[in-house]
N, C-alpha and C positions, 0 to 999 in steps of 0.2 A: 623621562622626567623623574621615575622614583628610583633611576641609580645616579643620577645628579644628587638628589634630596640627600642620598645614603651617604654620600662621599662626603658633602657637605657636613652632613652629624657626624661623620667620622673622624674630618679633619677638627672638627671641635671638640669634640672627646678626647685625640688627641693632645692637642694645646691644653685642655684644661690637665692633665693628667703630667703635661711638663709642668705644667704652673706650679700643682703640686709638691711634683719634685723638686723645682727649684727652688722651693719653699723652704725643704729643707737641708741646702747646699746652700747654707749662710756664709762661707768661706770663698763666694765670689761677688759676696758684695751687696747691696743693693738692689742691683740691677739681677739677680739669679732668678727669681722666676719668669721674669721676663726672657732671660735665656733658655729659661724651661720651656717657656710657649713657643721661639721661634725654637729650638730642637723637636718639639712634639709634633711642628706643625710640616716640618722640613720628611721626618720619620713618615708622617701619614700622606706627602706629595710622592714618596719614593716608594713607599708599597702603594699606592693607586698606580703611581707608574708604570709596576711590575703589573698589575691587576691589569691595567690595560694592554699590554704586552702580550698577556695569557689570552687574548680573545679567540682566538682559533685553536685551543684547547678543548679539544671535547670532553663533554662529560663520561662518553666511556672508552675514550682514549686513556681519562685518568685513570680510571676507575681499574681498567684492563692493566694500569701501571703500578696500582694498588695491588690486584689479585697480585702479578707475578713477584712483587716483594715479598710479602706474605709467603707465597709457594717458596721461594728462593731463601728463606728465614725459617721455616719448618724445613726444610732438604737441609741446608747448613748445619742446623741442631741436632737433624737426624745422624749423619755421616762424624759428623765430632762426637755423638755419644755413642756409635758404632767401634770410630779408630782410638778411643780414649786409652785404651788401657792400651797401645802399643805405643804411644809413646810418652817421653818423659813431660811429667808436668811443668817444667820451667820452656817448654815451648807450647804449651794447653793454650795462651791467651793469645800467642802471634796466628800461630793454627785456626785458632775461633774465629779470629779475625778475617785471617785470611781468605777460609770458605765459606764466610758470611757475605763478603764484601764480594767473591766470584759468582757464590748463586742468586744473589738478589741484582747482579747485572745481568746474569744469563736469564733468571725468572724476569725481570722488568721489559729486558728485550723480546721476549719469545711472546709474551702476552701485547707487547703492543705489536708485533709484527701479526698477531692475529687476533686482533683487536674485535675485528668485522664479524669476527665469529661468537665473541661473547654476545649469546643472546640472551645467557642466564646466569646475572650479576646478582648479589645478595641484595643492593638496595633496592633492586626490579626488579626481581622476581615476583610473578605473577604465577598463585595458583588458582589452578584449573583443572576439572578433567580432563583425562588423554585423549578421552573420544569425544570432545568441544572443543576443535580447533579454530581458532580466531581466523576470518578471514580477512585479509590487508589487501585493497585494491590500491597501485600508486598510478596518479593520472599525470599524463604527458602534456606538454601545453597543446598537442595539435586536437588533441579531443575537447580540451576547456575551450578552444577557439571555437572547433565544430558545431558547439552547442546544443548537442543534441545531447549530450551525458544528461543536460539538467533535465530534459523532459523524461528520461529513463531512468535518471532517480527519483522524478514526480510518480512514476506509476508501480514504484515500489520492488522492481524487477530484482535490485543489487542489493544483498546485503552483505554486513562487514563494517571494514574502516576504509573509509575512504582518507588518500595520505596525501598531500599535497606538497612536496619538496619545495623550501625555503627559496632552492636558486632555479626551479621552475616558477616561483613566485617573481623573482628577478629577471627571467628572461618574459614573461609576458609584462611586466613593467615596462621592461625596453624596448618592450614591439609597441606599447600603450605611447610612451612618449616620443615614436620614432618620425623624423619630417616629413616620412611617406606618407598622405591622406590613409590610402589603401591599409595600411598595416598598422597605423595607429586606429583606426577603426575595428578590425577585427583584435586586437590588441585589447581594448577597450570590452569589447562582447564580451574576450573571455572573461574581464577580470566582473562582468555584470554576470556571467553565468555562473562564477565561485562564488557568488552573494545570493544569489537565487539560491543553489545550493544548501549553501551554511545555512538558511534560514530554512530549511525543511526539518521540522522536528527531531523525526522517526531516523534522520540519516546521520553516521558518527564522522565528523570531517576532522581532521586532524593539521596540523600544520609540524611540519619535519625538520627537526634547523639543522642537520648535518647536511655538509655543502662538499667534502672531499677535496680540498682547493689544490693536491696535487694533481686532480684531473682537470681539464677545460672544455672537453666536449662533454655539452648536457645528455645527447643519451648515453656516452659511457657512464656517466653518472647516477642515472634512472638505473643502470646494470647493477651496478655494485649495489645499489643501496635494496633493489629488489630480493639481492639474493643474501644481505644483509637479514631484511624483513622477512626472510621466505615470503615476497606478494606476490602476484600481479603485476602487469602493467595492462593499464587498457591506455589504448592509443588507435589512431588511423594512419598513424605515419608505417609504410611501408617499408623502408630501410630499417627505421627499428624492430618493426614487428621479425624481420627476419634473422637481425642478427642475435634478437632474443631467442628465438627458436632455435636456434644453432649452439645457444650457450643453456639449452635446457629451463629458459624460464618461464612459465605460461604468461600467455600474452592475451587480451581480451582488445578482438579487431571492431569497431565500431562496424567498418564498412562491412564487416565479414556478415557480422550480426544484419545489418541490413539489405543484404541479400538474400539471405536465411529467412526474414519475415514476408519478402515478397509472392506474392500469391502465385500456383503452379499454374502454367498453362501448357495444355497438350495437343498436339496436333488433331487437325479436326474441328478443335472448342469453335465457335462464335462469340466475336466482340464487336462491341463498339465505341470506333472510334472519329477523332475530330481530328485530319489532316493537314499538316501546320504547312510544310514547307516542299520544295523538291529532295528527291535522294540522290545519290552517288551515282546512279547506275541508270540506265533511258528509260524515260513513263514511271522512275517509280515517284511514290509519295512517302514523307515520313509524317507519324502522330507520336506521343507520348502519353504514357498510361501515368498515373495519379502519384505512383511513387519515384515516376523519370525514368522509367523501362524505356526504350525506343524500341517502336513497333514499324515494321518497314511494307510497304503494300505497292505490290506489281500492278505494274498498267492501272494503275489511279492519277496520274498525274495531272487528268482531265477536272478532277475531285478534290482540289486544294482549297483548305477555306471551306470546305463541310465536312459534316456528319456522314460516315460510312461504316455499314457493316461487312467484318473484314471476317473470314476463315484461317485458322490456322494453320499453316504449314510445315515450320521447323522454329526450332528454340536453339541458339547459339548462346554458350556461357565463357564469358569473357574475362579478363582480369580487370577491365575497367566495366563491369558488368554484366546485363544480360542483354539479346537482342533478341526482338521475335517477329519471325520475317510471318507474313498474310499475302493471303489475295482476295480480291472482291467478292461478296458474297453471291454475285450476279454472274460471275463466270463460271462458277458452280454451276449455276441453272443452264447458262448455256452449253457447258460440256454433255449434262444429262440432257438436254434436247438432240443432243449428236447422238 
């Protein structure tokens, strides 16, 4: 609504500004300022036009097309006041010209070709000491889905900037409005967990509008812009997490971390547990412990639907997590009766 407003005062400022002129271009008549308005107002529809044309223009795509002018404009002055005195001055101005016009293409080219790399532009530059490095977390949609980010930014664990990519914004939108019940649901969570979020004081959320649009795949995208940011990515998606790893970027695994918090248990311990269902394999039983461990207990099968206390046996670590096989605490007693 306020770059409607702007465009609107512009094409008016425009118009009033032929009126002006045509004020004083008596020599077409009557009707001249009136031809001043419609020229002013024709001028200010054809630079919005342009304006709107530029929208995929980044701000330090320009910026990075500014520097290598600049560079290619200081290198041109430098080499013409080097080669001056060997040649004749009645070609000094074709000359000037000529490696003014080669270095500020080869400077404009070489800077947008590495664009991604200006992290430190004169209009943004940010000081700071060397040994206060900013930390940049960028989040994936499958962690904003997860929902567990918001209660591990509730208890203060993560600090830094938390970055939210514009077209990770866009792709949970289109899970938000997708026909699947299922996905517009979880679609939906996330964008309730980047609100929970935002509204935590103490935490610095950021939103990112650079979208890359010669790429299509969102986590090649999440790639480049991390190593743009030097960040992060926390995520729980697995294909990304690996191909991050592989291209040197640190990755922060939700599920990794939640395994990591789960409590040791060693063979031997004593627990107990509530026996839900049958296992895979004859007489057993399986329970679950409190964080979704599956506990597996021999010759229980009799014991489904209660309370058992089970003994330790072995711990199996898995990539879809951990398993810890028990048996009865009463076969114990009967082996020591033997």
């Amino acid at each position: 609504m306020t770059l409607i407003f702007i465009r609107i005062l512009f094409v008016i400022l425009c118009a009033s500004f032929g009126f002006q002129i045509g004020d004083f271009l008596q020599g077409l008549g009557r009707f001249a300022p009136f031809i001043g308005v419609g020229l002013g107002v024709l001028l200010a529809l054809i630079i919005i036009l342009m304006e709107l044309s530029m929208k995929r223009v980044s701000i330090r795509g320009l910026s990075a097309g500014v520097f290598g002018l600049v560079i290619g404009i200081l290198f041109a002055r430098l080499i013409m006041w080097t080669i001056s005195g060997l040649v004749d001055k009645e070609y000094h101005s074709i000359l000037q010209v000529s490696l003014t016009a080669v270095f500020c293409y080869l400077g404009m080219i070489m800077a947008m070709r590495g664009k991604d790399e200006f992290n430190i532009i004169i209009p943004y530059i940010k000081l700071r000491r060397e040994d206060q490095k900013e930390e940049i977390i960028i989040l994936d949609t499958s962690v904003i889905i997860d929902g567990r980010i918001a209660d591990i930014c509730h208890t203060k664990f993560i600090e830094g900037k938390l970055v939210i990519p514009r077209f990770v914004l866009k792709e949970l939108q289109q899970i938000a409005d997708s026909p699947d019940p299922i996905k517009r649901n979880r679609g939906r969570r996330g964008l309730d967990m980047l609100n929970k979020i935002r509204k935590l004081s103490y935490m610095d959320v950021k939103i990112h509008e650079e979208d890359f649009p010669e790429l299509q795949d969102v986590d090649a995208k999440l790639i480049k812009l991390s190593k743009m940011l030097g960040a992060k990515i926390f995520t729980n998606d697995y294909n990304l997490n690996k191909i991050s790893e592989l291209q040197g970027i640190p990755v922060l695994n939700i599920n990794e971390l939640a395994n990591a918090l789960k409590p040791v248990v060693l063979p031997g311990e004593l627990m107990e547990v509530k026996l839900i269902k049958e296992g895979k394999e004859y007489n057993q039983a399986v329970a679950y412990l409190d964080d979704g461990t599956m506990v597996v207990v021999d010759n229980a099968r009799h014991m489904i639907g209660q309370q058992a206390k089970v003994i330790v046996t072995s711990v199996l670590q898995t990539a879809a997590g951990r398993m810890i096989f028990t048996r009865l605490e009463t076969q114990r007693g009967e082996r020591d009766r033997r």
